[in-house]
N, C-alpha and C positions, 0 to 999 in steps of 0.2 A: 525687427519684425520678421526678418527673412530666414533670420536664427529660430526665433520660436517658432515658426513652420514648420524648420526643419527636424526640430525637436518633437512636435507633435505626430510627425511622419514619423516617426521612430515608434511609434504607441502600437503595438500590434492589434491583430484585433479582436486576440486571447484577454491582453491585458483589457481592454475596451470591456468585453463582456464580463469580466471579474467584477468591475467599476460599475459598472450600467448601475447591476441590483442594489449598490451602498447607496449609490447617489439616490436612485429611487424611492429607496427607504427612508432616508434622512429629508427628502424631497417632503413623501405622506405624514412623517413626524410634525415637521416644520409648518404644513398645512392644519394641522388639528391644534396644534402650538397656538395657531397665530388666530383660528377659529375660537379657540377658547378664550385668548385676551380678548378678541371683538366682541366676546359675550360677555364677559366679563367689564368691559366698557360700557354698552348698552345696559346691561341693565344695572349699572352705579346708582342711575339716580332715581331707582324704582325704591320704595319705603321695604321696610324690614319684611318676612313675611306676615308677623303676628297682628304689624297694622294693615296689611293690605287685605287678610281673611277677616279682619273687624272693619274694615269698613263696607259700606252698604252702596259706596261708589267704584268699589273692587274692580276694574275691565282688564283681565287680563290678555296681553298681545300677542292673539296666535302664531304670530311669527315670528315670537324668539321662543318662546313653548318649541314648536318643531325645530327652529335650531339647533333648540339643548338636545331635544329628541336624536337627531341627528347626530349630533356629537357624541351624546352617550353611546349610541350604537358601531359608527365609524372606531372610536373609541377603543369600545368592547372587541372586536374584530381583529384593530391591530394587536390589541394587547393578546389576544388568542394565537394570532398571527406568528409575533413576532417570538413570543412561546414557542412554535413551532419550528420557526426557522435557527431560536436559539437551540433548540435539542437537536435537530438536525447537522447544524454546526457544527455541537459538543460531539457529537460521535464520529462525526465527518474526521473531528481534531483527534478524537483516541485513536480512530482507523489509523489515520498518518502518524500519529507515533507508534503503534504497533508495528507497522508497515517498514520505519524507521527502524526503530529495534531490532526488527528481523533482519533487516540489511546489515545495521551493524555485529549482529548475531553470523551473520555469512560472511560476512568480511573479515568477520577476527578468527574463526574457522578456516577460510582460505589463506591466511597470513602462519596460523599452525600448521595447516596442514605444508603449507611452501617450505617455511621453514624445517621442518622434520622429516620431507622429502631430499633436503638437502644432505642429510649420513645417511639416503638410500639409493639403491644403485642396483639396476639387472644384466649381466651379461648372455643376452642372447645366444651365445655363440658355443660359449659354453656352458649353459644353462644355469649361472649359479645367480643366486639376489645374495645382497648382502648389505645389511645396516649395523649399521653404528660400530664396524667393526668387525663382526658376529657374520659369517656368510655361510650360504646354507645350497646345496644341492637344491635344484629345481626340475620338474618337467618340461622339456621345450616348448609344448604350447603354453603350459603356464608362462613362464620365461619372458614368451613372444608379446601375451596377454596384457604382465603386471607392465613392462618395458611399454607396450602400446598408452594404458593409463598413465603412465608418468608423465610422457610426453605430450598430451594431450594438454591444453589449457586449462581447460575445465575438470582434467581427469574423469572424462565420462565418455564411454565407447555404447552406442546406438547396436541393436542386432543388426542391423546392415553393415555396421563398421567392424562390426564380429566377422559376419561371413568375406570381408576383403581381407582379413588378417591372417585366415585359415583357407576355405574354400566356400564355395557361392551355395552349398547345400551342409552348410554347417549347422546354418539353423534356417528350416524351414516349415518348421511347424508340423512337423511328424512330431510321432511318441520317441523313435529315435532323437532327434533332434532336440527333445527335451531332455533327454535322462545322456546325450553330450554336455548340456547345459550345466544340469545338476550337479554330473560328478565333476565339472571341472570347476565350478564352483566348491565346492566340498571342499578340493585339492587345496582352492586357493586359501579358504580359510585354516585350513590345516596348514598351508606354507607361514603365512601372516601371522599364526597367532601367539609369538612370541615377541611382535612388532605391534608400535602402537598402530598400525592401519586395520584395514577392513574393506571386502568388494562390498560391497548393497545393489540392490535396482531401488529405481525410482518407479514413479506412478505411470511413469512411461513404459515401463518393461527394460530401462538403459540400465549400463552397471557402472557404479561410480565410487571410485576412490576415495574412502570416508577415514577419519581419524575415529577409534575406540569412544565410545563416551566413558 
């Protein structure tokens, strides 16, 4: 007894509300279920319909009339219902394999990209990149740049991580400060584009370390 307690204390109350609606629903099934055998018992021992409309001692009992009434409707309801809640479901279920997919779409992109970052390499110092062998003259802020995206996790540098890497008025939302942006982008796809990489922005304004498609 003291086991299953504790077992039940484990139930959160995420899980609990998952649960509620199934039981609920199997709960209104099981009621219309058991509604319908009760009708179906009652009225066994009523005569067919075609003798009960010929005969002329015909009474029929308003109160399984509204029963059936009732059931028909209750009935109709879940079965709209449950319509409802299965299309809601089905999309609910495509969402989360989309949702999926796309994950695993980003997972197997950051597993190439890891990997093919490994024959690449920036010397800061003396400004040169060099992959897979193949090394190439660089401009020191590119240099500082590409070296800053590698090392990142995510390979993804914010405009605030821009201006600690250079200076605090690198980019600050002047016409200047864009056409810094611009050309040293430019640079970089001009250094990169004999390597399977690539900078981009995201929907954020960030710049992020992309493999070629």
């Amino acid at each position: 007894m003291v086991n299953t307690f504790q077992v039940m204390k484990r139930i959160n109350k995420t899980d609990l509300r998952l649960i509620y609606p199934s039981v609920l629903w199997g709960a209104l099934w099981l009621c219309e279920a058991s509604g319908f055998v009760f009708m179906l018992s009652e009225w066994r021992g009523y005569p067919q319909w075609h003798d009960l409309m010929s005969t002329e001692t015909f009474r029929a009992d308003a109160l399984h009339f509204k029963f059936l009434y009732a059931f028909c409707i209750s009935a109709s309801v879940l079965l709209v219902v449950t319509a409802v809640v299965f299309r809601h479901s089905l999309l609910r279920s495509l969402e989360l394999l989309k949702l999926a997919d796309e994950e695993r779409s980003i997972d197997a992109m950051r597993e190439a990209l890891s990997s093919a970052l490994a024959s690449f390499s920036v010397n800061t110092s003396d400004g040169y990149m060099s992959y897979d062998g193949c090394t190439v003259k660089v401009p020191p802020r590119v240099a500082v740049f590409l070296d800053a995206l590698v090392l990142k996790e995510d390979h993804t540098l914010s405009l605030e991580e821009l201006n600690g890497l250079f200076h605090a008025r690198f980019y600050d939302g002047t016409e200047s400060s864009h056409s810094r942006i611009r050309n040293m982008k430019c640079t970089v796809h001009k250094t990169l584009q004999d390597t399977p990489f690539d900078v981009v922005r995201d929907a954020f304004g960030n710049f992020r370390l992309v493999l070629k498609r």
